[in-house]
C-alpha positions in Angstrom: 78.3 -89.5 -98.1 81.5 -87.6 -98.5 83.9 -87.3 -96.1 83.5 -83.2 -96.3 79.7 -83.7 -96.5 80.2 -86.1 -93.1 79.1 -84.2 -89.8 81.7 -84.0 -87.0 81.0 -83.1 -83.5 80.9 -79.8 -82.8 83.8 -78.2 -81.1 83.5 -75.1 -78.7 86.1 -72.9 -79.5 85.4 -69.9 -77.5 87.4 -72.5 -75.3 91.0 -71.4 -76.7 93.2 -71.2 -74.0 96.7 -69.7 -74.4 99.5 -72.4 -74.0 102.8 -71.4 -75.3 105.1 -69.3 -77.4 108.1 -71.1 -79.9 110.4 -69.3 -81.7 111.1 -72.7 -83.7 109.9 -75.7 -83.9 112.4 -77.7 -82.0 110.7 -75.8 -78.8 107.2 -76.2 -80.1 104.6 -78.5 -77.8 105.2 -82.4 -78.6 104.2 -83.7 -82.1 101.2 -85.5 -80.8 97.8 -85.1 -81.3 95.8 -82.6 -84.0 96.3 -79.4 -84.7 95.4 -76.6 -87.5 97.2 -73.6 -87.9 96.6 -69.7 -89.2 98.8 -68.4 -91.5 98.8 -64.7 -93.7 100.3 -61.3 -94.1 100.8 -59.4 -91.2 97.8 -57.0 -92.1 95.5 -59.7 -93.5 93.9 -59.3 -90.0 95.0 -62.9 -88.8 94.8 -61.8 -85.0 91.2 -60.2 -85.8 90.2 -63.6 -87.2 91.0 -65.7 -84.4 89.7 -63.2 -82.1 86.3 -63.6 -83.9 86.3 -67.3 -84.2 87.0 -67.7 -80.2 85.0 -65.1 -79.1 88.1 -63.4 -77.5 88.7 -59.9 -77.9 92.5 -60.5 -77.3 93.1 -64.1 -77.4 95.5 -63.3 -80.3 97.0 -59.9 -80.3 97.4 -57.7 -82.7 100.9 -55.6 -82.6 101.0 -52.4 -83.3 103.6 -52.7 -85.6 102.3 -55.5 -88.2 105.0 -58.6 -88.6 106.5 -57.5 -85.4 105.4 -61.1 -83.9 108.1 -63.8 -84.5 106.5 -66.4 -82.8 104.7 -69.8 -83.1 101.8 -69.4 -80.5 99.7 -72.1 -79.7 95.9 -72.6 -78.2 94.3 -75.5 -76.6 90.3 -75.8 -77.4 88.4 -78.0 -74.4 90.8 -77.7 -72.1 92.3 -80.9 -74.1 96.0 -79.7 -74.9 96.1 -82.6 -77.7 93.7 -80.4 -79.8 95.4 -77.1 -80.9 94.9 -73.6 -83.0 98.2 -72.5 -83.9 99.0 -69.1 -84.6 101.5 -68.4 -87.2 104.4 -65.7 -87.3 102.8 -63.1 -89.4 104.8 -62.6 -93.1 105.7 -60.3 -95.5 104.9 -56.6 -94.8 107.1 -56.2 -91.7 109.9 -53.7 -92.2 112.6 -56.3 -90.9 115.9 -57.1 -92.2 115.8 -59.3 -95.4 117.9 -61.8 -93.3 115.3 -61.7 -90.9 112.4 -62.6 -93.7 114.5 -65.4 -95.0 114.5 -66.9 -91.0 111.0 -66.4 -91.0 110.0 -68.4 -94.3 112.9 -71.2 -92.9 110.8 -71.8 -90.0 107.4 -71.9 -91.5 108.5 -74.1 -94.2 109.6 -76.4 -91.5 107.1 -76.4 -89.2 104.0 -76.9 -92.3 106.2 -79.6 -93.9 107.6 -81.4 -90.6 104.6 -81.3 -88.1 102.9 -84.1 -87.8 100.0 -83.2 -86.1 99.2 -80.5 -87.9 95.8 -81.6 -90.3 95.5 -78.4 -92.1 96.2 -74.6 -92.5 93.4 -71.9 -92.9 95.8 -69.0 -94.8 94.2 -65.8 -94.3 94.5 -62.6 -97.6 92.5 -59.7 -97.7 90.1 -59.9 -100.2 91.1 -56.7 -102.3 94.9 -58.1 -102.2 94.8 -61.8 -102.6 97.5 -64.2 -103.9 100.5 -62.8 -103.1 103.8 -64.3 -104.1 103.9 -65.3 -100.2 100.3 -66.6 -99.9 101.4 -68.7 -103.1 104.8 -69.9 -101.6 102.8 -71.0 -98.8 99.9 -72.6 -101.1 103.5 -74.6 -103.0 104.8 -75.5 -99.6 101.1 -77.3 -98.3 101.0 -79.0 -101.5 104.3 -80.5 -100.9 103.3 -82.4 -98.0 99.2 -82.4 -99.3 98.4 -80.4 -96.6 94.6 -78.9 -97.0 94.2 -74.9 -96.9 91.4 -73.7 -96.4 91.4 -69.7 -97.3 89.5 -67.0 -95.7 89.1 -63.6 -97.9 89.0 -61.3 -94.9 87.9 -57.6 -94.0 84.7 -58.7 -97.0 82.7 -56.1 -94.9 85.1 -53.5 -97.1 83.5 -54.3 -100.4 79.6 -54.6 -101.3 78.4 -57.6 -102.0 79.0 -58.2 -106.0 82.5 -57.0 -106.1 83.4 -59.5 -102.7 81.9 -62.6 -104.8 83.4 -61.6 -108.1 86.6 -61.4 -106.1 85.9 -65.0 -104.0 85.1 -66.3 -108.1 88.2 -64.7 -109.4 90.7 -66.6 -106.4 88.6 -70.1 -106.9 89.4 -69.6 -110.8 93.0 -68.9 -110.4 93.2 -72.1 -107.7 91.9 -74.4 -110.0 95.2 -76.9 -110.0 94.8 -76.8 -106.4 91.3 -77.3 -106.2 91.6 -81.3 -104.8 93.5 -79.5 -101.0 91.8 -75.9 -101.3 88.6 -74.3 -100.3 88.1 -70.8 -99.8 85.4 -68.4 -98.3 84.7 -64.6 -97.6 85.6 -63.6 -94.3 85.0 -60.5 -91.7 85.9 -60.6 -88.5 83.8 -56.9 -88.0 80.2 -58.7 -89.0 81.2 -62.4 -88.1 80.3 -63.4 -91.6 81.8 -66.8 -92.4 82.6 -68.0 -88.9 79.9 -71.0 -89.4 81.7 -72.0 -92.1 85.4 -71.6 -90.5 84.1 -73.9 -87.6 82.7 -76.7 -89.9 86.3 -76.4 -91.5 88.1 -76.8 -88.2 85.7 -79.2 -87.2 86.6 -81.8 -90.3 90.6 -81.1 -89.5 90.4 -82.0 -86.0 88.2 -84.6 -86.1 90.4 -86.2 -88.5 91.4 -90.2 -87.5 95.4 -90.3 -87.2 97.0 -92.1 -89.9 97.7 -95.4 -89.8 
């Protein structure tokens, strides 16, 4: 049996508890333990995600004002703060100084490459605009360390059902060099469709035995 194909126990992660806020990652919680982390465009519906996968209508909130959130916020699941969701500053769309962009990317290429309890990144894109240049800095960066992605093609419910898997086909296609670190599923936070599958994900990350 396969190490995907393994079961793992079963987390509860309507158990997400809010634990803190880091602007960088010298200030994030200690490096110990495991820990995945959500990462997309600011209107990839990130916050929506989370939300669904918890069972939290505002667990992670959504801003008004997408990108507006330059923080590193972090969850416990089972009351254990050893096991962590981490919430990503949203990227790319926010109408911020370039200088302030550049800061952003800084911080998120440290934290995926320099974290060691982090076991793997679920990168959120919505499925009628996937692959951006900054989903595919961010697919460059995990590969770096071989950090597995998992990708969720949110806000599915907008398409019918042959267009959203031609679309899931076309993104596996073009991900084919990183198909040994990279899964991807269709996502919508409005139906739940694909939480099952998110948890299973989480599940295999966090259940993970620390290296030796």
């Amino acid at each position: 049996m396969s190490t995907q194909d393994r079961p793992s126990p079963r987390l509860n992660y309507a158990t997400a508890q809010f634990m803190i806020s880091a602007p960088k990652l010298s200030l994030c919680p200690d490096d110990t333990g495991a820990e995945v982390a959500f990462a997309g465009r600011s209107n990839a519906g990130k916050s929506s995600a989370i939300n669904a996968l918890t069972q939290q209508k505002a667990l992670a909130r959504t801003s008004r004002t997408p990108g507006r959130t330059q923080l590193i916020n972090f969850f416990s699941l089972m009351n254990d703060p050893a096991t962590r969701m981490v919430d990503l500053p949203g990227y790319g769309y926010a109408k911020v100084p370039e200088s302030v962009k550049l800061e952003w990317q800084r911080h998120l290429s440290e934290y995926l490459l320099h974290r060691f309890s982090l076991k793997g990144v679920v990168l959120l894109m919505d499925v009628r605009h996937p692959l951006t240049e900054f989903d595919l800095t961010l697919l460059d960066v995990a590969d770096q360390r071989g950090m597995p992605v998992h990708i969720l093609l949110t806000k599915a419910d907008k398409l019918k059902k042959g267009p959203a898997s031609a679309a899931l086909q076309k993104v596996r296609s073009r991900l084919v060099e990183w198909e040994d670190l990279v899964t991807v599923q269709l996502f919508s936070s409005l139906k739940r469709d694909g939480v099952t599958t998110l948890c299973q994900t989480l599940d295999r990350w966090l259940d993970a035995p620390e290296p030796e």
